[in-house]
C-alpha positions as CSV (number, residue, x, y, z in Angstrom):
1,X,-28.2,-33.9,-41.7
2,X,-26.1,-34.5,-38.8
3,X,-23.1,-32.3,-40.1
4,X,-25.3,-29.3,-40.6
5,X,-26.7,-29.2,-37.5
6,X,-22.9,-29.8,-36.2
7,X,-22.6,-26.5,-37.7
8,X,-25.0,-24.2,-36.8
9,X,-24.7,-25.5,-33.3
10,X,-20.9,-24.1,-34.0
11,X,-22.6,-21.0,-35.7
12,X,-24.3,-20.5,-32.4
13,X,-21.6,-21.0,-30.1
14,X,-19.3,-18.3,-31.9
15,X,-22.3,-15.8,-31.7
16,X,-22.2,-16.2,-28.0
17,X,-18.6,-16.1,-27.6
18,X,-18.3,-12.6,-29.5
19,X,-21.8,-11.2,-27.9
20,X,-19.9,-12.4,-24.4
21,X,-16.6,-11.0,-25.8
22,X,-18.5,-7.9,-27.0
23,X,-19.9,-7.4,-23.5
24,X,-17.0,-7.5,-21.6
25,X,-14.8,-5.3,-23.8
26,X,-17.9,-2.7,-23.9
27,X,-16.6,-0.9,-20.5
28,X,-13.2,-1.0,-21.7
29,X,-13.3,2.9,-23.8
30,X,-9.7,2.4,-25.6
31,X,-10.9,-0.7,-27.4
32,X,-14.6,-0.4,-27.6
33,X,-15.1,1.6,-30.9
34,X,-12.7,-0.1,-32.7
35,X,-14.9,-3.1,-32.0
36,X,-18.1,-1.6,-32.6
37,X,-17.0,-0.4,-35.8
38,X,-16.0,-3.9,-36.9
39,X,-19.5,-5.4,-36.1
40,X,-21.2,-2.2,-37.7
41,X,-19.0,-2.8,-40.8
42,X,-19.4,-6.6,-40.9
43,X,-22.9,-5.7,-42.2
44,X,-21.8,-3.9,-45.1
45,X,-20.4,-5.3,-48.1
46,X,-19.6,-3.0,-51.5
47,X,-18.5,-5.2,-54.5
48,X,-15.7,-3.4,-57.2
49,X,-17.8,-3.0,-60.2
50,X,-17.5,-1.7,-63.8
51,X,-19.8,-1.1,-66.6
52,X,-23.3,-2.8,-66.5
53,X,-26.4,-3.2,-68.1
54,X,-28.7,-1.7,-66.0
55,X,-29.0,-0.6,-62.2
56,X,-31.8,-1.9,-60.0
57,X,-32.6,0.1,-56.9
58,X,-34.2,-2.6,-53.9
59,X,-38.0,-1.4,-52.0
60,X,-35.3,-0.9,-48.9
61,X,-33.1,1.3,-50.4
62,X,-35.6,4.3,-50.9
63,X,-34.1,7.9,-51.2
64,X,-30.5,6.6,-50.8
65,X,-31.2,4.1,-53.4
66,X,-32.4,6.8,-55.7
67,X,-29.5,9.2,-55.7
68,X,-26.9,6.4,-55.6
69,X,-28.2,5.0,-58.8
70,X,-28.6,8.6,-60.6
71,X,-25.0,8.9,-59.7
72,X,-23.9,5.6,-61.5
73,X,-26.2,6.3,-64.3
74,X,-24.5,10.1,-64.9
75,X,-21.0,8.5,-64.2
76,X,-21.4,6.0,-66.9
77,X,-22.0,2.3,-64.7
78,X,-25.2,1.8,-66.7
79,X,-27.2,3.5,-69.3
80,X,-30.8,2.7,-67.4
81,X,-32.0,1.9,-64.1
82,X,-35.0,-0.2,-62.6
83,X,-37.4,0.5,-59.5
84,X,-39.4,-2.5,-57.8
85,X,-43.4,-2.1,-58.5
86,X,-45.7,-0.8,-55.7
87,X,-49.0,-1.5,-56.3
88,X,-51.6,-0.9,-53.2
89,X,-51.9,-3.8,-50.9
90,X,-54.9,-4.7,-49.1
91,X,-54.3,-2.0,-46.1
92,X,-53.7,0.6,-49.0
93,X,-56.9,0.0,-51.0
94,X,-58.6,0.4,-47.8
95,X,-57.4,3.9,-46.8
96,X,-57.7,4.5,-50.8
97,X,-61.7,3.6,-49.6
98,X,-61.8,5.9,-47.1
99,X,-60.3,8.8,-49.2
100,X,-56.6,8.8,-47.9
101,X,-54.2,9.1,-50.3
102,X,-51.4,6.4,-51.8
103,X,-48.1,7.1,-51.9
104,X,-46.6,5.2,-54.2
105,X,-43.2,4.2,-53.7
106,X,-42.5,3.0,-57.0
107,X,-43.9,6.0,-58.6
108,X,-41.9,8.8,-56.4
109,X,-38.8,7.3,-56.8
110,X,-39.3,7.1,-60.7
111,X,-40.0,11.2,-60.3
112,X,-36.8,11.9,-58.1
113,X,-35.2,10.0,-60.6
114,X,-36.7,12.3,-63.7
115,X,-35.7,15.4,-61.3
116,X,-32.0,14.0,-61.0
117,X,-31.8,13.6,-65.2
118,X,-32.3,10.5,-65.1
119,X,-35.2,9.3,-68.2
120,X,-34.5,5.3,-69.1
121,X,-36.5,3.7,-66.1
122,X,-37.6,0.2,-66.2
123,X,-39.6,-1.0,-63.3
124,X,-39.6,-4.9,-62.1
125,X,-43.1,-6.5,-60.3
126,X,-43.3,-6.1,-57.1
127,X,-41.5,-8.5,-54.6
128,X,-42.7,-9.3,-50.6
129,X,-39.4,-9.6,-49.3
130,X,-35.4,-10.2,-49.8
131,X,-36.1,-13.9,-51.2
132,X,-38.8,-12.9,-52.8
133,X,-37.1,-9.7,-54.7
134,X,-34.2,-11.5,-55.1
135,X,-36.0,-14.6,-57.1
136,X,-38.1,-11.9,-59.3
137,X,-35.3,-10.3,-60.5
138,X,-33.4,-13.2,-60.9
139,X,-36.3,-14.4,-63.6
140,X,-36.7,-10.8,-65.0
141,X,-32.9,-10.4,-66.0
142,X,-33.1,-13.8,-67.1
143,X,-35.9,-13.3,-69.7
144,X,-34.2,-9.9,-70.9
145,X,-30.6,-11.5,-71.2
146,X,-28.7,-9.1,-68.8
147,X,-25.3,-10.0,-68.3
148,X,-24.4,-7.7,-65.3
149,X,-26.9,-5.7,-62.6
150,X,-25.5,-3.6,-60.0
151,X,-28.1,-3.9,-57.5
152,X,-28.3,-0.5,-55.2
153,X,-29.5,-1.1,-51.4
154,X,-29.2,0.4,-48.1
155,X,-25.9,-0.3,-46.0
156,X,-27.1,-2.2,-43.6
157,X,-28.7,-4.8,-45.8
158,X,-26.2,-5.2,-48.2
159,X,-24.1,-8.1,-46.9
160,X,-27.2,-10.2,-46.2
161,X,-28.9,-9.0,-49.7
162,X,-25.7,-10.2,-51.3
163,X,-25.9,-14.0,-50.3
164,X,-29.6,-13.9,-51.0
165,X,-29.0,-12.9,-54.4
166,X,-25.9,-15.1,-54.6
167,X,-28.0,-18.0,-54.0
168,X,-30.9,-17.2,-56.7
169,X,-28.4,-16.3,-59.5
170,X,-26.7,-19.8,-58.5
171,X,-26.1,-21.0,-62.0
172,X,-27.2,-18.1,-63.7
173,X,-25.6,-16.1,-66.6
174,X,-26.1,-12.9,-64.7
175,X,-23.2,-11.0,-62.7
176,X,-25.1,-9.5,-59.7
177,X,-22.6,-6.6,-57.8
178,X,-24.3,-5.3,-54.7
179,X,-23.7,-1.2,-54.2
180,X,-24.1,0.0,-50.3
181,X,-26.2,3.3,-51.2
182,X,-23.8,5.8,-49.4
183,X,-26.6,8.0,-48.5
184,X,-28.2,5.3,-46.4
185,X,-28.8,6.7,-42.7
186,X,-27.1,3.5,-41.2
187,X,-23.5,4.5,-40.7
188,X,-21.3,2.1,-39.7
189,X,-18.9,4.4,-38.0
190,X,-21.4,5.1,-35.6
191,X,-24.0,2.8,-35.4
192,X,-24.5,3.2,-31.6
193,X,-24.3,6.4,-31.1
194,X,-28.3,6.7,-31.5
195,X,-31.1,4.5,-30.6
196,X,-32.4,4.3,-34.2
197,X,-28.5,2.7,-35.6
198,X,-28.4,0.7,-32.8
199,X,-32.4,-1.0,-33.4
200,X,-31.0,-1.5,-37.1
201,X,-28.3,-3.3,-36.1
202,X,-29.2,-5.6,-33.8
203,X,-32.3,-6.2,-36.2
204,X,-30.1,-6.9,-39.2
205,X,-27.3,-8.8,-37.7
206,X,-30.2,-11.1,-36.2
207,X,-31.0,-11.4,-39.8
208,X,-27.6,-12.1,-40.6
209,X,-27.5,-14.6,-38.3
210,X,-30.4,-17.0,-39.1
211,X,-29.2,-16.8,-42.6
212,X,-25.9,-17.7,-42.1
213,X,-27.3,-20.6,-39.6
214,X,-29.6,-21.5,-43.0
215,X,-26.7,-21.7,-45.4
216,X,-23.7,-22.1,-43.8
217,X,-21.8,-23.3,-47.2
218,X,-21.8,-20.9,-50.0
């Protein structure tokens, strides 16, 4: 117990040092976007892949997601692809109540997929979150025997989705290879150009962060 809090109080102490290191250099134009690239970059992660079983688009990955995975299924990666299930929550069934319309995630990205060409679409209960997804799909390639997924998600979440899913296919037969959907709106280039990359990374590299603190050993 005493060695892993030894180490996230080192975790911690790095974090400050490069925030601190981050802040000084910010002022300094010749070296600053080199930098900010790094950090937007160290959020992305895109595994070397070949042929698969199946491709599984994550809820985050949305429209990305959905033309990232048409383009592995029409180059050949896989021969079908699965969406996450989007049944109305409790909010939903109550504008449903007052006669506002559901969108279904689930459903529309199964329909851009159809419009792309795409027909062999498998869809996987629905998960709350990153753990979550990652334990349900972990139990649903398990009972169909898959022996490789290439898991489609946006950019900015892929290094963090990766050690998530890393930990719940611990031990199991499955080879999970996480794809960076190259449509995603985060661009790592440029992160910080606009107020909308620069919420997402701060938001995500917090993220990052606590998991890394969590399980510093992998």
């Amino acid at each position: 117990m005493s060695s892993m809090i030894r180490r996230r109080r080192r975790l911690l102490w790095i974090l400050a040092l490069v925030v601190l290191g981050v802040a000084v250099v910010a002022g300094a134009r010749g070296i600053r976007e080199p930098i900010f690239r790094a950090a937007g970059w160290a959020l992305v992660v895109d595994d070397p892949f070949g042929p698969a079983d199946i491709v599984v688009i994550t809820i985050d990955a949305d429209g990305a997601g959905v033309l990232e995975a048409a383009d592995l299924i029409h180059g050949g990666i896989a021969p079908r692809v699965a969406v996450f299930a989007d049944p109305p929550d409790e909010v939903d069934r109550e504008f449903l109540r007052r006669g506002v319309p559901y969108e279904d995630r689930a459903a529309r990205s199964r329909q851009q997929l159809r419009s792309l060409g795409v027909t062999a679409i498998e869809e996987i209960p629905r998960a709350g979150g990153t753990e979550a997804e990652a334990q349900v799909l972990a139990d649903w390639s398990r009972e169909r025997r898959f022996r490789s997924i290439v898991v489609v998600c946006s950019r900015d979440h892929s290094r963090r989705l990766r050690r998530v899913f890393q930990r719940s296919f611990k031990g199991h037969p499955t080879r999970i290879l996480v794809r960076a959907a190259r449509h995603s709106t985060f661009d790592p280039d440029r992160w910080w150009q606009d107020r909308d990359g620069v919420r997402t990374h701060v938001v995500e590299s917090q993220k990052l962060l606590l998991d890394l603190i969590r399980h510093p050993i992998e």
